[in-house]
C-alpha positions as CSV (number, residue, x, y, z in Angstrom):
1,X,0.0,0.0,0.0
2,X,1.0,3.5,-1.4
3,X,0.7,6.7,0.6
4,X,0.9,10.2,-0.1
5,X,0.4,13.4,1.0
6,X,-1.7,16.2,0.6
7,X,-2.5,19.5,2.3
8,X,-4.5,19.4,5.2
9,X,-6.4,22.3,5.7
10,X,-10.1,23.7,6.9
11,X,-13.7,22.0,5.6
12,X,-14.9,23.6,2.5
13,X,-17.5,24.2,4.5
14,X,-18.8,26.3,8.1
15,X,-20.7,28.9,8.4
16,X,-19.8,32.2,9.9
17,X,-22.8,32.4,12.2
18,X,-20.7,30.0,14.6
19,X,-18.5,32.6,15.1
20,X,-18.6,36.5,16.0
21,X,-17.0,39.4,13.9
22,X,-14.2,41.2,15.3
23,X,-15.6,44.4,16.9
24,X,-14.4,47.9,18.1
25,X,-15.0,49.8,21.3
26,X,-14.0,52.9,22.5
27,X,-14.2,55.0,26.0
28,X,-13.3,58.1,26.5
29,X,-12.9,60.2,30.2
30,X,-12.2,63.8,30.6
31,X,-11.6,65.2,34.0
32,X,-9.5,66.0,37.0
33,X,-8.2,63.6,39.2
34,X,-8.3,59.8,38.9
35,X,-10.7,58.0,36.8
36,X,-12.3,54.4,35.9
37,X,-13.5,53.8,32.1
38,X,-15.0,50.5,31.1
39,X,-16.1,50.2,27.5
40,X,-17.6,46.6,26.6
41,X,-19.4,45.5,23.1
42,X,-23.0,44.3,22.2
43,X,-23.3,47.5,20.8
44,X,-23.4,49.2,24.4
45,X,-20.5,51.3,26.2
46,X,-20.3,52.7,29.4
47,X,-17.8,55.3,30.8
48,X,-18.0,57.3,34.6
49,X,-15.4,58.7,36.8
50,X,-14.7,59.4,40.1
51,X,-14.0,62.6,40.6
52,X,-14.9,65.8,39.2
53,X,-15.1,65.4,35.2
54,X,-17.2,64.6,32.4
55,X,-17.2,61.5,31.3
56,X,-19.1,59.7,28.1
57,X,-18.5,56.3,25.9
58,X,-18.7,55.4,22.2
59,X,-19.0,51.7,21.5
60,X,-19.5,50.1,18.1
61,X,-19.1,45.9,17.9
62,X,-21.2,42.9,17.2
63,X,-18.4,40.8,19.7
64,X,-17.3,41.3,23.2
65,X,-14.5,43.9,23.7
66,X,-13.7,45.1,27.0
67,X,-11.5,48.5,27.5
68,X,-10.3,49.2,31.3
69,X,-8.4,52.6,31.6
70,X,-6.9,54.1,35.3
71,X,-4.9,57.0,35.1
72,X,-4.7,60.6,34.9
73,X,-5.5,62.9,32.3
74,X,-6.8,62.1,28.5
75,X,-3.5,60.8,26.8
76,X,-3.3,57.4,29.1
77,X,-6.6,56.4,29.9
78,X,-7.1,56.6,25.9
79,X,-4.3,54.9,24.6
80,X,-4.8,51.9,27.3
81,X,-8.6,51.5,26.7
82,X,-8.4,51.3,22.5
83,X,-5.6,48.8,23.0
84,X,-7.1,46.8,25.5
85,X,-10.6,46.6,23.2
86,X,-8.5,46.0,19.9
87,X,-6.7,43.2,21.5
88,X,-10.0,41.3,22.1
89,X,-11.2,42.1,18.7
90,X,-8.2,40.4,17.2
91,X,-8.7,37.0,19.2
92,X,-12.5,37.3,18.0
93,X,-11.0,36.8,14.7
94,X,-8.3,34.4,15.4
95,X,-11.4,32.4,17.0
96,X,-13.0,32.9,13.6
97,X,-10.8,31.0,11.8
98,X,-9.8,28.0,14.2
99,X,-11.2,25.3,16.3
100,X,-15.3,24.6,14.4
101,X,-13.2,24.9,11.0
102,X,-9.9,22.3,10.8
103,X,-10.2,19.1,10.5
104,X,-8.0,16.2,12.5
105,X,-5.3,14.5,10.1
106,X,-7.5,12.1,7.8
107,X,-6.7,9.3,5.4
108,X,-8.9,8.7,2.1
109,X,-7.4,5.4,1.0
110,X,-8.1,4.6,-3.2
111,X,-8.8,0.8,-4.1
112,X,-7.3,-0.1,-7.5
113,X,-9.7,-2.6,-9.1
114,X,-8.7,-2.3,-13.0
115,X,-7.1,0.4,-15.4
116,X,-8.6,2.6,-17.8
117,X,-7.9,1.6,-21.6
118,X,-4.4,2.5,-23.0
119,X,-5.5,6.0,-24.9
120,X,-7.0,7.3,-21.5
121,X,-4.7,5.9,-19.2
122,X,-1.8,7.7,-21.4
123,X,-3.3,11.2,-21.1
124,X,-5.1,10.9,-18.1
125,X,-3.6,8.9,-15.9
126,X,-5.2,5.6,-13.7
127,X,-8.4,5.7,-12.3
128,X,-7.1,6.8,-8.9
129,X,-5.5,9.6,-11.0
130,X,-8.9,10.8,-12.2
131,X,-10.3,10.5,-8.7
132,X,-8.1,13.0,-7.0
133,X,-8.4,15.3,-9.6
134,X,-12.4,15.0,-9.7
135,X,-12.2,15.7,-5.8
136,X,-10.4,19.0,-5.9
137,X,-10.3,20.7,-3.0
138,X,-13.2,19.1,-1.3
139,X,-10.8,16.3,0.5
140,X,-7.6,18.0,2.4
141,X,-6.4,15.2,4.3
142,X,-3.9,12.7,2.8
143,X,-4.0,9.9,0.4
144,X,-3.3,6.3,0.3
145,X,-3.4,3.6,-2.1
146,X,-3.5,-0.2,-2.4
147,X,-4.2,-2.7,-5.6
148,X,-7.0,-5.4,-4.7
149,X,-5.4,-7.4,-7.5
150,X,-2.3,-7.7,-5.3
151,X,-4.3,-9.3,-2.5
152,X,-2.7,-7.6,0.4
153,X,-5.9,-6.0,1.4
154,X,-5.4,-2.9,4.1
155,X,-7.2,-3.1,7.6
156,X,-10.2,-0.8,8.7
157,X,-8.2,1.4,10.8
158,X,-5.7,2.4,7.9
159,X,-7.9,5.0,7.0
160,X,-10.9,7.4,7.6
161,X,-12.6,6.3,4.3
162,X,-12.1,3.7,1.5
163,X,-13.2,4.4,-2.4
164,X,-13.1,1.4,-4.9
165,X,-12.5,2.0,-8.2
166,X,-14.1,0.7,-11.7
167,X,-12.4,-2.1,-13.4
168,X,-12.4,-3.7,-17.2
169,X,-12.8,-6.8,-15.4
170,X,-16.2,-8.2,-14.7
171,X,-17.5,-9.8,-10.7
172,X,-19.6,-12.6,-12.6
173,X,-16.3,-13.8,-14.1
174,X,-15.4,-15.3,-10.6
175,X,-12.0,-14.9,-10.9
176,X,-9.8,-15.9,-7.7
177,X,-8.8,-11.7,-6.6
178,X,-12.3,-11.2,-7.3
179,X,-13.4,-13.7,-4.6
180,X,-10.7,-12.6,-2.3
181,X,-11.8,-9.1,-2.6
182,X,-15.5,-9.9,-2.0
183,X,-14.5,-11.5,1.6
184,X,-12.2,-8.4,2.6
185,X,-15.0,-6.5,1.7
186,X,-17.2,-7.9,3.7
187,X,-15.3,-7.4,7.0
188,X,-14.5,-3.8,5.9
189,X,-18.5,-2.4,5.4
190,X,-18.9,-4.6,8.5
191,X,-16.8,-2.3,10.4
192,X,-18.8,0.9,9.8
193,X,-15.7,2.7,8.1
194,X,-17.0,4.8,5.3
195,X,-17.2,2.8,1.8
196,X,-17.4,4.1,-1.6
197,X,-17.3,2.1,-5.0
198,X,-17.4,3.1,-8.7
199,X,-18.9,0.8,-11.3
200,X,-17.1,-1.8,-10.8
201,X,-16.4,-1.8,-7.1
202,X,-20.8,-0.5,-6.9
203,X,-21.2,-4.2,-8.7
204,X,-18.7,-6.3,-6.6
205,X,-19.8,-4.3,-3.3
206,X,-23.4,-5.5,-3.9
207,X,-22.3,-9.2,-4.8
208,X,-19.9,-9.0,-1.8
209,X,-23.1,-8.0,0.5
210,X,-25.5,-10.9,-0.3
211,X,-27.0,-9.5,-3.4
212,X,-26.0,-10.2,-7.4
213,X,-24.1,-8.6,-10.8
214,X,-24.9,-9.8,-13.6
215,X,-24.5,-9.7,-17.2
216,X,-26.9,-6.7,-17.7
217,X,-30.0,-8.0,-20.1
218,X,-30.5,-4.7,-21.3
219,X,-26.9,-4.8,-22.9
220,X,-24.0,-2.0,-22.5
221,X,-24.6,1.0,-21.1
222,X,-22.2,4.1,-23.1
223,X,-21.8,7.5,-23.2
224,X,-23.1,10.4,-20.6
225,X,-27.3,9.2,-19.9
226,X,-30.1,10.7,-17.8
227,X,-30.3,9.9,-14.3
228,X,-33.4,10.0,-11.9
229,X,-33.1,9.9,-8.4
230,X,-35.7,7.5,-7.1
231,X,-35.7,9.1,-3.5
232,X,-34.2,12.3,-1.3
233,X,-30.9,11.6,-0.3
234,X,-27.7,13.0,1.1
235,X,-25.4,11.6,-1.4
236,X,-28.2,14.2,-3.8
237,X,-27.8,17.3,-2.2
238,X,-27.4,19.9,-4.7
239,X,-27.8,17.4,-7.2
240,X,-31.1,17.8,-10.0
241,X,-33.8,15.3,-9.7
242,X,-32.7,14.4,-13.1
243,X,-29.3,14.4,-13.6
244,X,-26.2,13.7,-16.0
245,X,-23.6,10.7,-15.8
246,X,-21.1,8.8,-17.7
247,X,-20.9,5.4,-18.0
248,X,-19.7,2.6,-19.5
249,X,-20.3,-1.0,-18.4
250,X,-22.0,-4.6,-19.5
251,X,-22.6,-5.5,-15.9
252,X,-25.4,-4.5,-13.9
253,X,-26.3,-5.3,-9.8
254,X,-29.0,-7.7,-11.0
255,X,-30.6,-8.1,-7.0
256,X,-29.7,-6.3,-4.2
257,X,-28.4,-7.3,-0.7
258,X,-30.5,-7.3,2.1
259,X,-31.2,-4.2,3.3
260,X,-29.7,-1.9,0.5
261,X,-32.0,0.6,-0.9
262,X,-31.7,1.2,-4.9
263,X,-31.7,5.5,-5.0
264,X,-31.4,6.2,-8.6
265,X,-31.6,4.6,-11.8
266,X,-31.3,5.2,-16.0
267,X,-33.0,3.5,-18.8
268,X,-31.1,0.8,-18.7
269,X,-29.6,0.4,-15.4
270,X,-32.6,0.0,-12.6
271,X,-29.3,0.8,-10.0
272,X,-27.5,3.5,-10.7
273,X,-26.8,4.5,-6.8
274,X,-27.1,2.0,-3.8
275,X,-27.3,2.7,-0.4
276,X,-25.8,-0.3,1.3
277,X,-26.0,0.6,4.8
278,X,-26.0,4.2,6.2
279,X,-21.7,4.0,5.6
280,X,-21.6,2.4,2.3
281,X,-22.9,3.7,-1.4
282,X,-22.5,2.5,-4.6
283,X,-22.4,4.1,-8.2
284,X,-22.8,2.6,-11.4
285,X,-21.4,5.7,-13.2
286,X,-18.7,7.5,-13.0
287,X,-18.2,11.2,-11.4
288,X,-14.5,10.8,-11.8
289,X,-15.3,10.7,-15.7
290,X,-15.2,14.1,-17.4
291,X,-15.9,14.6,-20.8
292,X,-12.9,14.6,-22.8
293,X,-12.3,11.0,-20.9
294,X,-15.6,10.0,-22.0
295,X,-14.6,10.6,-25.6
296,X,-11.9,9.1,-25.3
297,X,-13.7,6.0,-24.3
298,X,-16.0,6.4,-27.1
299,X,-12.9,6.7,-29.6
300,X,-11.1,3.8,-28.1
301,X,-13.9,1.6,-28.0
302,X,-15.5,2.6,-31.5
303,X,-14.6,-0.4,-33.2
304,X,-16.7,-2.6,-30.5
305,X,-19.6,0.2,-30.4
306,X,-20.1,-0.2,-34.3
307,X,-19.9,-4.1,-34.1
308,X,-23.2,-3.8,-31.6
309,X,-24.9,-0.9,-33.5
310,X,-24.1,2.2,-31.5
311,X,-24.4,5.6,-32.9
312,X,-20.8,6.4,-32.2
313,X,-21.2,10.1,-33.5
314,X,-24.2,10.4,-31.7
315,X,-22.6,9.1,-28.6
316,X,-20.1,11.8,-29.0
317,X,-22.3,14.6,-29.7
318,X,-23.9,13.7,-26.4
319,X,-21.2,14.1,-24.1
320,X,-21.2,16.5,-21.3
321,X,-19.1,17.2,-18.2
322,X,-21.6,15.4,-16.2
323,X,-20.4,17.9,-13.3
324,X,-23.7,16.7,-11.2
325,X,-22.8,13.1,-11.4
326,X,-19.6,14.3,-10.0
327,X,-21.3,16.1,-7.2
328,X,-22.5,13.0,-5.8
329,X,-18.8,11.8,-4.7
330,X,-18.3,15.2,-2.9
331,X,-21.5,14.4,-1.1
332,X,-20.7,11.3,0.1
333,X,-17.9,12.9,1.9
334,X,-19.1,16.4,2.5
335,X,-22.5,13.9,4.7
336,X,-20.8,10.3,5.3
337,X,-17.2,11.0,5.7
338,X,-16.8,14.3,7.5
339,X,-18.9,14.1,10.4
340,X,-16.9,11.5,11.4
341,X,-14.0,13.1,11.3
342,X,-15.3,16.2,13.7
Protein backbone atom coordinates (compact mmCIF):
# COMPACT_ATOMS: atom_id res chain seq x y z
CA UNK A 1 0.00 0.00 0.00
CA UNK A 2 1.00 3.45 -1.42
CA UNK A 3 0.71 6.74 0.61
CA UNK A 4 0.90 10.22 -0.14
CA UNK A 5 0.43 13.40 1.04
CA UNK A 6 -1.72 16.17 0.56
CA UNK A 7 -2.45 19.48 2.26
CA UNK A 8 -4.48 19.45 5.22
CA UNK A 9 -6.41 22.26 5.66
CA UNK A 10 -10.13 23.69 6.92
CA UNK A 11 -13.73 21.98 5.65
CA UNK A 12 -14.92 23.61 2.51
CA UNK A 13 -17.54 24.20 4.53
CA UNK A 14 -18.80 26.28 8.09
CA UNK A 15 -20.75 28.95 8.42
CA UNK A 16 -19.79 32.16 9.87
CA UNK A 17 -22.83 32.40 12.15
CA UNK A 18 -20.73 30.05 14.57
CA UNK A 19 -18.46 32.60 15.07
CA UNK A 20 -18.56 36.49 15.98
CA UNK A 21 -17.00 39.44 13.87
CA UNK A 22 -14.17 41.22 15.30
CA UNK A 23 -15.63 44.39 16.88
CA UNK A 24 -14.38 47.93 18.07
CA UNK A 25 -14.96 49.81 21.32
CA UNK A 26 -13.99 52.88 22.53
CA UNK A 27 -14.18 55.04 25.95
CA UNK A 28 -13.27 58.13 26.50
CA UNK A 29 -12.89 60.17 30.17
CA UNK A 30 -12.20 63.75 30.56
CA UNK A 31 -11.65 65.18 34.03
CA UNK A 32 -9.52 65.99 37.02
CA UNK A 33 -8.20 63.60 39.20
CA UNK A 34 -8.30 59.80 38.94
CA UNK A 35 -10.66 58.00 36.78
CA UNK A 36 -12.26 54.39 35.91
CA UNK A 37 -13.46 53.78 32.14
CA UNK A 38 -15.04 50.45 31.14
CA UNK A 39 -16.06 50.25 27.45
CA UNK A 40 -17.59 46.59 26.60
CA UNK A 41 -19.36 45.49 23.11
CA UNK A 42 -23.01 44.25 22.22
CA UNK A 43 -23.29 47.52 20.84
CA UNK A 44 -23.38 49.23 24.38
CA UNK A 45 -20.49 51.28 26.18
CA UNK A 46 -20.32 52.66 29.39
CA UNK A 47 -17.83 55.32 30.84
CA UNK A 48 -18.02 57.33 34.65
CA UNK A 49 -15.39 58.75 36.78
CA UNK A 50 -14.65 59.41 40.13
CA UNK A 51 -14.03 62.62 40.59
CA UNK A 52 -14.87 65.77 39.20
CA UNK A 53 -15.09 65.42 35.21
CA UNK A 54 -17.25 64.59 32.39
CA UNK A 55 -17.17 61.45 31.31
CA UNK A 56 -19.12 59.74 28.13
CA UNK A 57 -18.54 56.33 25.94
CA UNK A 58 -18.71 55.36 22.22
CA UNK A 59 -18.99 51.68 21.47
CA UNK A 60 -19.47 50.11 18.08
CA UNK A 61 -19.08 45.86 17.91
CA UNK A 62 -21.24 42.93 17.21
CA UNK A 63 -18.43 40.82 19.67
CA UNK A 64 -17.28 41.28 23.17
CA UNK A 65 -14.53 43.88 23.74
CA UNK A 66 -13.67 45.07 27.01
CA UNK A 67 -11.50 48.45 27.50
CA UNK A 68 -10.27 49.24 31.34
CA UNK A 69 -8.36 52.56 31.57
CA UNK A 70 -6.91 54.07 35.27
CA UNK A 71 -4.93 57.01 35.13
CA UNK A 72 -4.66 60.62 34.94
CA UNK A 73 -5.45 62.88 32.34
CA UNK A 74 -6.77 62.06 28.50
CA UNK A 75 -3.51 60.78 26.81
CA UNK A 76 -3.26 57.44 29.06
CA UNK A 77 -6.60 56.36 29.89
CA UNK A 78 -7.09 56.56 25.87
CA UNK A 79 -4.28 54.85 24.57
CA UNK A 80 -4.75 51.88 27.27
CA UNK A 81 -8.61 51.52 26.70
CA UNK A 82 -8.35 51.32 22.54
CA UNK A 83 -5.55 48.78 22.99
CA UNK A 84 -7.12 46.76 25.52
CA UNK A 85 -10.55 46.62 23.17
CA UNK A 86 -8.50 46.04 19.94
CA UNK A 87 -6.71 43.15 21.52
CA UNK A 88 -10.02 41.26 22.06
CA UNK A 89 -11.21 42.12 18.72
CA UNK A 90 -8.19 40.36 17.17
CA UNK A 91 -8.74 37.05 19.20
CA UNK A 92 -12.54 37.31 18.04
CA UNK A 93 -10.96 36.83 14.75
CA UNK A 94 -8.28 34.44 15.40
CA UNK A 95 -11.37 32.35 17.03
CA UNK A 96 -13.03 32.93 13.59
CA UNK A 97 -10.78 30.97 11.82
CA UNK A 98 -9.77 28.01 14.22
CA UNK A 99 -11.25 25.27 16.27
CA UNK A 100 -15.26 24.60 14.45
CA UNK A 101 -13.16 24.94 11.05
CA UNK A 102 -9.91 22.30 10.84
CA UNK A 103 -10.24 19.05 10.54
CA UNK A 104 -7.96 16.22 12.47
CA UNK A 105 -5.29 14.54 10.14
CA UNK A 106 -7.54 12.14 7.83
CA UNK A 107 -6.70 9.31 5.38
CA UNK A 108 -8.86 8.73 2.08
CA UNK A 109 -7.40 5.36 1.04
CA UNK A 110 -8.07 4.65 -3.20
CA UNK A 111 -8.78 0.84 -4.07
CA UNK A 112 -7.35 -0.12 -7.45
CA UNK A 113 -9.74 -2.58 -9.05
CA UNK A 114 -8.67 -2.27 -13.03
CA UNK A 115 -7.08 0.44 -15.40
CA UNK A 116 -8.56 2.63 -17.76
CA UNK A 117 -7.90 1.59 -21.58
CA UNK A 118 -4.36 2.52 -22.98
CA UNK A 119 -5.50 6.05 -24.87
CA UNK A 120 -7.00 7.33 -21.46
CA UNK A 121 -4.70 5.92 -19.25
CA UNK A 122 -1.82 7.71 -21.40
CA UNK A 123 -3.30 11.15 -21.12
CA UNK A 124 -5.10 10.88 -18.11
CA UNK A 125 -3.64 8.87 -15.94
CA UNK A 126 -5.15 5.63 -13.72
CA UNK A 127 -8.36 5.71 -12.29
CA UNK A 128 -7.15 6.82 -8.91
CA UNK A 129 -5.53 9.56 -11.03
CA UNK A 130 -8.91 10.84 -12.22
CA UNK A 131 -10.25 10.53 -8.67
CA UNK A 132 -8.08 12.98 -7.01
CA UNK A 133 -8.40 15.29 -9.64
CA UNK A 134 -12.36 15.00 -9.71
CA UNK A 135 -12.25 15.65 -5.76
CA UNK A 136 -10.39 18.95 -5.90
CA UNK A 137 -10.30 20.68 -3.04
CA UNK A 138 -13.24 19.09 -1.26
CA UNK A 139 -10.76 16.32 0.45
CA UNK A 140 -7.58 18.01 2.39
CA UNK A 141 -6.43 15.21 4.35
CA UNK A 142 -3.88 12.72 2.85
CA UNK A 143 -3.98 9.93 0.43
CA UNK A 144 -3.35 6.26 0.26
CA UNK A 145 -3.38 3.63 -2.14
CA UNK A 146 -3.54 -0.21 -2.44
CA UNK A 147 -4.20 -2.66 -5.64
CA UNK A 148 -6.99 -5.43 -4.65
CA UNK A 149 -5.42 -7.36 -7.51
CA UNK A 150 -2.31 -7.73 -5.29
CA UNK A 151 -4.30 -9.34 -2.54
CA UNK A 152 -2.73 -7.59 0.40
CA UNK A 153 -5.91 -5.96 1.44
CA UNK A 154 -5.44 -2.86 4.12
CA UNK A 155 -7.22 -3.09 7.62
CA UNK A 156 -10.16 -0.82 8.72
CA UNK A 157 -8.25 1.41 10.75
CA UNK A 158 -5.73 2.43 7.94
CA UNK A 159 -7.88 5.02 6.96
CA UNK A 160 -10.94 7.37 7.59
CA UNK A 161 -12.59 6.35 4.30
CA UNK A 162 -12.09 3.75 1.49
CA UNK A 163 -13.17 4.44 -2.38
CA UNK A 164 -13.11 1.37 -4.90
CA UNK A 165 -12.52 2.01 -8.20
CA UNK A 166 -14.11 0.72 -11.72
CA UNK A 167 -12.42 -2.09 -13.40
CA UNK A 168 -12.39 -3.69 -17.23
CA UNK A 169 -12.77 -6.75 -15.35
CA UNK A 170 -16.23 -8.18 -14.67
CA UNK A 171 -17.50 -9.82 -10.72
CA UNK A 172 -19.65 -12.65 -12.61
CA UNK A 173 -16.29 -13.79 -14.12
CA UNK A 174 -15.41 -15.27 -10.63
CA UNK A 175 -12.00 -14.86 -10.89
CA UNK A 176 -9.79 -15.88 -7.74
CA UNK A 177 -8.77 -11.72 -6.63
CA UNK A 178 -12.28 -11.19 -7.28
CA UNK A 179 -13.40 -13.73 -4.64
CA UNK A 180 -10.69 -12.63 -2.26
CA UNK A 181 -11.82 -9.09 -2.64
CA UNK A 182 -15.52 -9.91 -2.01
CA UNK A 183 -14.50 -11.47 1.58
CA UNK A 184 -12.24 -8.39 2.57
CA UNK A 185 -14.97 -6.46 1.70
CA UNK A 186 -17.19 -7.87 3.74
CA UNK A 187 -15.27 -7.36 7.00
CA UNK A 188 -14.47 -3.79 5.90
CA UNK A 189 -18.55 -2.41 5.43
CA UNK A 190 -18.89 -4.58 8.50
CA UNK A 191 -16.84 -2.33 10.44
CA UNK A 192 -18.76 0.89 9.84
CA UNK A 193 -15.74 2.74 8.06
CA UNK A 194 -17.05 4.83 5.34
CA UNK A 195 -17.22 2.79 1.78
CA UNK A 196 -17.39 4.13 -1.58
CA UNK A 197 -17.29 2.09 -4.96
CA UNK A 198 -17.43 3.11 -8.66
CA UNK A 199 -18.90 0.82 -11.33
CA UNK A 200 -17.07 -1.84 -10.77
CA UNK A 201 -16.45 -1.76 -7.15
CA UNK A 202 -20.75 -0.54 -6.93
CA UNK A 203 -21.17 -4.25 -8.65
CA UNK A 204 -18.71 -6.28 -6.58
CA UNK A 205 -19.78 -4.31 -3.28
CA UNK A 206 -23.39 -5.47 -3.94
CA UNK A 207 -22.29 -9.20 -4.77
CA UNK A 208 -19.94 -8.96 -1.78
CA UNK A 209 -23.10 -8.02 0.51
CA UNK A 210 -25.49 -10.89 -0.33
CA UNK A 211 -26.95 -9.48 -3.37
CA UNK A 212 -25.99 -10.18 -7.45
CA UNK A 213 -24.06 -8.60 -10.76
CA UNK A 214 -24.86 -9.78 -13.57
CA UNK A 215 -24.46 -9.66 -17.25
CA UNK A 216 -26.94 -6.68 -17.71
CA UNK A 217 -30.03 -7.97 -20.09
CA UNK A 218 -30.49 -4.67 -21.29
CA UNK A 219 -26.95 -4.78 -22.89
CA UNK A 220 -23.96 -2.01 -22.54
CA UNK A 221 -24.58 1.01 -21.13
CA UNK A 222 -22.23 4.06 -23.06
CA UNK A 223 -21.79 7.50 -23.21
CA UNK A 224 -23.12 10.37 -20.64
CA UNK A 225 -27.27 9.19 -19.89
CA UNK A 226 -30.09 10.71 -17.78
CA UNK A 227 -30.28 9.86 -14.34
CA UNK A 228 -33.43 10.04 -11.93
CA UNK A 229 -33.10 9.90 -8.40
CA UNK A 230 -35.65 7.51 -7.12
CA UNK A 231 -35.68 9.11 -3.53
CA UNK A 232 -34.19 12.28 -1.29
CA UNK A 233 -30.85 11.56 -0.28
CA UNK A 234 -27.73 13.05 1.06
CA UNK A 235 -25.43 11.59 -1.39
CA UNK A 236 -28.18 14.23 -3.78
CA UNK A 237 -27.79 17.35 -2.21
CA UNK A 238 -27.39 19.90 -4.69
CA UNK A 239 -27.82 17.44 -7.16
CA UNK A 240 -31.10 17.84 -9.97
CA UNK A 241 -33.78 15.26 -9.68
CA UNK A 242 -32.71 14.37 -13.10
CA UNK A 243 -29.30 14.42 -13.64
CA UNK A 244 -26.22 13.67 -16.01
CA UNK A 245 -23.60 10.70 -15.77
CA UNK A 246 -21.06 8.81 -17.72
CA UNK A 247 -20.89 5.43 -18.00
CA UNK A 248 -19.71 2.58 -19.52
CA UNK A 249 -20.32 -0.98 -18.36
CA UNK A 250 -21.96 -4.64 -19.51
CA UNK A 251 -22.63 -5.51 -15.92
CA UNK A 252 -25.38 -4.53 -13.91
CA UNK A 253 -26.31 -5.34 -9.83
CA UNK A 254 -29.02 -7.71 -10.97
CA UNK A 255 -30.58 -8.11 -7.02
CA UNK A 256 -29.72 -6.30 -4.15
CA UNK A 257 -28.45 -7.31 -0.72
CA UNK A 258 -30.53 -7.30 2.09
CA UNK A 259 -31.16 -4.21 3.28
CA UNK A 260 -29.70 -1.91 0.51
CA UNK A 261 -31.96 0.60 -0.95
CA UNK A 262 -31.73 1.24 -4.87
CA UNK A 263 -31.67 5.46 -4.97
CA UNK A 264 -31.43 6.16 -8.62
CA UNK A 265 -31.58 4.59 -11.84
CA UNK A 266 -31.34 5.20 -16.00
CA UNK A 267 -32.98 3.47 -18.85
CA UNK A 268 -31.09 0.82 -18.74
CA UNK A 269 -29.58 0.42 -15.43
CA UNK A 270 -32.64 0.03 -12.56
CA UNK A 271 -29.30 0.76 -10.00
CA UNK A 272 -27.47 3.51 -10.68
CA UNK A 273 -26.82 4.45 -6.82
CA UNK A 274 -27.13 1.98 -3.78
CA UNK A 275 -27.32 2.69 -0.42
CA UNK A 276 -25.83 -0.27 1.27
CA UNK A 277 -25.98 0.62 4.77
CA UNK A 278 -26.01 4.15 6.21
CA UNK A 279 -21.71 4.03 5.62
CA UNK A 280 -21.64 2.41 2.25
CA UNK A 281 -22.89 3.65 -1.41
CA UNK A 282 -22.46 2.48 -4.60
CA UNK A 283 -22.35 4.13 -8.18
CA UNK A 284 -22.84 2.61 -11.39
CA UNK A 285 -21.36 5.70 -13.21
CA UNK A 286 -18.66 7.48 -13.01
CA UNK A 287 -18.24 11.18 -11.38
CA UNK A 288 -14.46 10.82 -11.80
CA UNK A 289 -15.35 10.70 -15.72
CA UNK A 290 -15.18 14.09 -17.44
CA UNK A 291 -15.90 14.56 -20.79
CA UNK A 292 -12.87 14.64 -22.79
CA UNK A 293 -12.28 11.03 -20.85
CA UNK A 294 -15.62 10.05 -22.00
CA UNK A 295 -14.62 10.59 -25.61
CA UNK A 296 -11.88 9.05 -25.32
CA UNK A 297 -13.69 5.99 -24.32
CA UNK A 298 -15.98 6.39 -27.14
CA UNK A 299 -12.94 6.72 -29.58
CA UNK A 300 -11.14 3.81 -28.07
CA UNK A 301 -13.87 1.59 -28.03
CA UNK A 302 -15.54 2.58 -31.54
CA UNK A 303 -14.58 -0.40 -33.20
CA UNK A 304 -16.74 -2.62 -30.47
CA UNK A 305 -19.61 0.19 -30.37
CA UNK A 306 -20.06 -0.22 -34.29
CA UNK A 307 -19.93 -4.10 -34.08
CA UNK A 308 -23.17 -3.75 -31.61
CA UNK A 309 -24.95 -0.89 -33.51
CA UNK A 310 -24.15 2.22 -31.47
CA UNK A 311 -24.42 5.63 -32.87
CA UNK A 312 -20.85 6.43 -32.22
CA UNK A 313 -21.21 10.07 -33.49
CA UNK A 314 -24.18 10.43 -31.72
CA UNK A 315 -22.63 9.06 -28.62
CA UNK A 316 -20.12 11.83 -28.97
CA UNK A 317 -22.34 14.59 -29.66
CA UNK A 318 -23.91 13.75 -26.42
CA UNK A 319 -21.17 14.09 -24.14
CA UNK A 320 -21.24 16.53 -21.31
CA UNK A 321 -19.13 17.24 -18.17
CA UNK A 322 -21.60 15.43 -16.19
CA UNK A 323 -20.36 17.94 -13.27
CA UNK A 324 -23.72 16.74 -11.24
CA UNK A 325 -22.83 13.07 -11.40
CA UNK A 326 -19.59 14.27 -10.01
CA UNK A 327 -21.29 16.10 -7.21
CA UNK A 328 -22.48 13.01 -5.77
CA UNK A 329 -18.75 11.83 -4.70
CA UNK A 330 -18.27 15.19 -2.90
CA UNK A 331 -21.52 14.42 -1.08
CA UNK A 332 -20.70 11.34 0.10
CA UNK A 333 -17.90 12.91 1.86
CA UNK A 334 -19.12 16.35 2.46
CA UNK A 335 -22.50 13.89 4.73
CA UNK A 336 -20.82 10.27 5.34
CA UNK A 337 -17.16 11.01 5.68
CA UNK A 338 -16.75 14.27 7.48
CA UNK A 339 -18.88 14.10 10.45
CA UNK A 340 -16.86 11.50 11.40
CA UNK A 341 -14.01 13.14 11.33
CA UNK A 342 -15.34 16.16 13.66
Amino acid sequence: MESAPCDRGELAQATAASCSPPGFGLGLRLGLGLGLSLSFGLGLSLSFGLGLGLGFGLGLSRGFGLGLSLGFGLGLGLGFGVEAHLGEARSSTSRLHSAPMSIPPARLLIVTTGDPIPSVRERRGSFADMIRRAIGPVWTGEYAFADARDGTFPQPGEADAFLLTGSPANVPDRDPWIVRTEGWLRDLVGSGVPVFGICFGHQILAHALGGECVRNPKGREFGTVFVDQRQDEPLFAGVPRRFQANVTHVDTVGRLPPGAVSLARSEQDEHQAIRFTPTCYGVQYHPEIDAEIMRGYIEGRRETLDAERFDVEALLDGVTEAEAGRRTMHNFLRHVVFPRLA
